[in-house]
N, C-alpha and C positions, 0 to 999 in steps of 0.2 A: 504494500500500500504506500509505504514511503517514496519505495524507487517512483509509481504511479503517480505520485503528487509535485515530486522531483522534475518529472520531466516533465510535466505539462507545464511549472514553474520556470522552467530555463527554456523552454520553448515559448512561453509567452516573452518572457524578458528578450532572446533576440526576434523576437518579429518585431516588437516595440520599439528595437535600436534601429529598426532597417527601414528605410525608406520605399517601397514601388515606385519604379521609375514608373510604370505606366500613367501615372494618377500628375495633373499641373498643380492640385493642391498643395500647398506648402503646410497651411493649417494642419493636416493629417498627417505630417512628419512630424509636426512639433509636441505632439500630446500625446502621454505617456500613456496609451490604455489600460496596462498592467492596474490600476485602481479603480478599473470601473468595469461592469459587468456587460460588456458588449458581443456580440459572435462575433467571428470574426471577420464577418463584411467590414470593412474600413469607413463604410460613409457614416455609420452611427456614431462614429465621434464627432464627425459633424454637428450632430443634433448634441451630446455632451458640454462641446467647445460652444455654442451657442446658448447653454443653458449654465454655465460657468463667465461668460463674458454675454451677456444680455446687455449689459448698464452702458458697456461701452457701444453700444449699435444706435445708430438714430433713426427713429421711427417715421414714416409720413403714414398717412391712415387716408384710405380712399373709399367711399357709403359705393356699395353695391345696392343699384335698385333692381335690377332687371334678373337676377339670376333666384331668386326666391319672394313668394306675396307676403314675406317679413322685412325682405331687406338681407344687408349683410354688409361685411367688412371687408377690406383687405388690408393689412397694414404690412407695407414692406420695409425691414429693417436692413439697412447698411451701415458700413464702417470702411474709413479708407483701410482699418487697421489689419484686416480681414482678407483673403481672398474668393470670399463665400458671400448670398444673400438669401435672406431666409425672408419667404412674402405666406405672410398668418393670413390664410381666409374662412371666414366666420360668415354660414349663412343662419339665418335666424327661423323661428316657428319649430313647427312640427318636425319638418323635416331636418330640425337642425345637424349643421354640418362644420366641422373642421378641420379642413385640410392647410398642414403647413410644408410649404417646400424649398428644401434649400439649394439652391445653382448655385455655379459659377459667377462671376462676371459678366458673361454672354448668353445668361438667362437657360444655360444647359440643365438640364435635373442632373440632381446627386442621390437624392432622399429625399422622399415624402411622406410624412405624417397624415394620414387621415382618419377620422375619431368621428363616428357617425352615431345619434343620440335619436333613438326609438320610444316614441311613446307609447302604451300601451292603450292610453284613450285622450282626448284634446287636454293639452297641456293647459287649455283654462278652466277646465274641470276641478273639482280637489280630490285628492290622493292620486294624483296620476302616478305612474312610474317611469323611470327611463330605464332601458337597457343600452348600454356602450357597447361599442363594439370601434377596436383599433388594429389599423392594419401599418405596415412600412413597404415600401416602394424604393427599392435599391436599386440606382444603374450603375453598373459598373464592365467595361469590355462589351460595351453596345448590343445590352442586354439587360435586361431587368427582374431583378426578384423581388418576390413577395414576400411579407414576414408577418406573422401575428403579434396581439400585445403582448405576448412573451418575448418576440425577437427571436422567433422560430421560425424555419421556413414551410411558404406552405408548398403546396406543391397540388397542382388543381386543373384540372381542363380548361375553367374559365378564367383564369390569371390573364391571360392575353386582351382579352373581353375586359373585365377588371384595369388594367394598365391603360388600356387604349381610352376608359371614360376618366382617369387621372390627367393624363395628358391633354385629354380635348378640353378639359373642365380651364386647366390652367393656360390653354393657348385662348380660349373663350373670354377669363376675366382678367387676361394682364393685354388681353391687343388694344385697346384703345388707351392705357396704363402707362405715363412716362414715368418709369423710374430712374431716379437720381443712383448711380452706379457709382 
């Protein structure tokens, strides 16, 4: 059991020294994941380094009307500091929806957060309930995987189906969107 914990120990410590050349992120070489419970997809330190440096990101926030009969958000955060941007979209009501994704600079996906909230009967009812349900959206070698809120993969016939409505959701509510890069 020891050798077993051993190696998995010194095998995380040099993945964590080495770089992928494949990847232009610098961000993703700089952060030690050995202290944080990630698989080993590399873009969830994305989402880690993002939720560790939040304060330094600066916010604009743009009102979605047209994508839900609540309304909704997007609020895209940058930082020169960074070579990442992470744009939070929040649709509102029933169907409420939150999907966050973080690109490149050139608006490429890395990771997406989407956190979809189920009511069980109209939310202006009382005692409704919500049931959650979160998924992760990894591209990595032009290619995309799926992960549950565990940060498990899934692995599904309709993943491709799934991907392809993440994609058109976010070329949908960022095309008329000037973002400050």
């Amino acid at each position: 059991m020891n050798r077993i914990i051993l190696t998995f120990a010194a095998y995380g410590l040099l993945s964590c020294s080495v770089k992928d050349s494949s990847t232009p992120d610098s961000t993703v070489a700089k952060i030690d994941s050995s202290t944080t419970n990630i698989p080993a997809d590399k873009n969830f330190i994305l989402i880690e380094d993002f939720e560790e440096t939040k304060n330094t990101f600066r916010p604009d926030t743009f009102e979605l009307y047209d994508q839900s009969t609540d309304g909704g958000q997007l609020i895209a955060f940058h930082t020169k500091d960074k070579d990442y941007l992470v744009l939070d979209i929040w649709l509102f009501g029933e169907t409420q929806k939150n999907t966050t994704y973080w690109t490149d600079k050139h608006l490429s996906l890395k990771i997406v957060k989407q956190t979809n909230y189920v009511y069980d009967k109209p939310y202006y009812e009382e005692g409704y309930k919500t049931k959650e349900t979160t998924e992760f959206y990894s591209y990595l070698d032009d290619s995309c995987k799926i992960y549950d809120a565990e940060r498990e993969e899934i692995k599904d016939s309709d993943n491709s189906t799934k991907e392809k409505k993440i994609r058109d959701f976010f070329t949908d509510v960022t095309k008329d969107i000037q973002i400050i890069k």
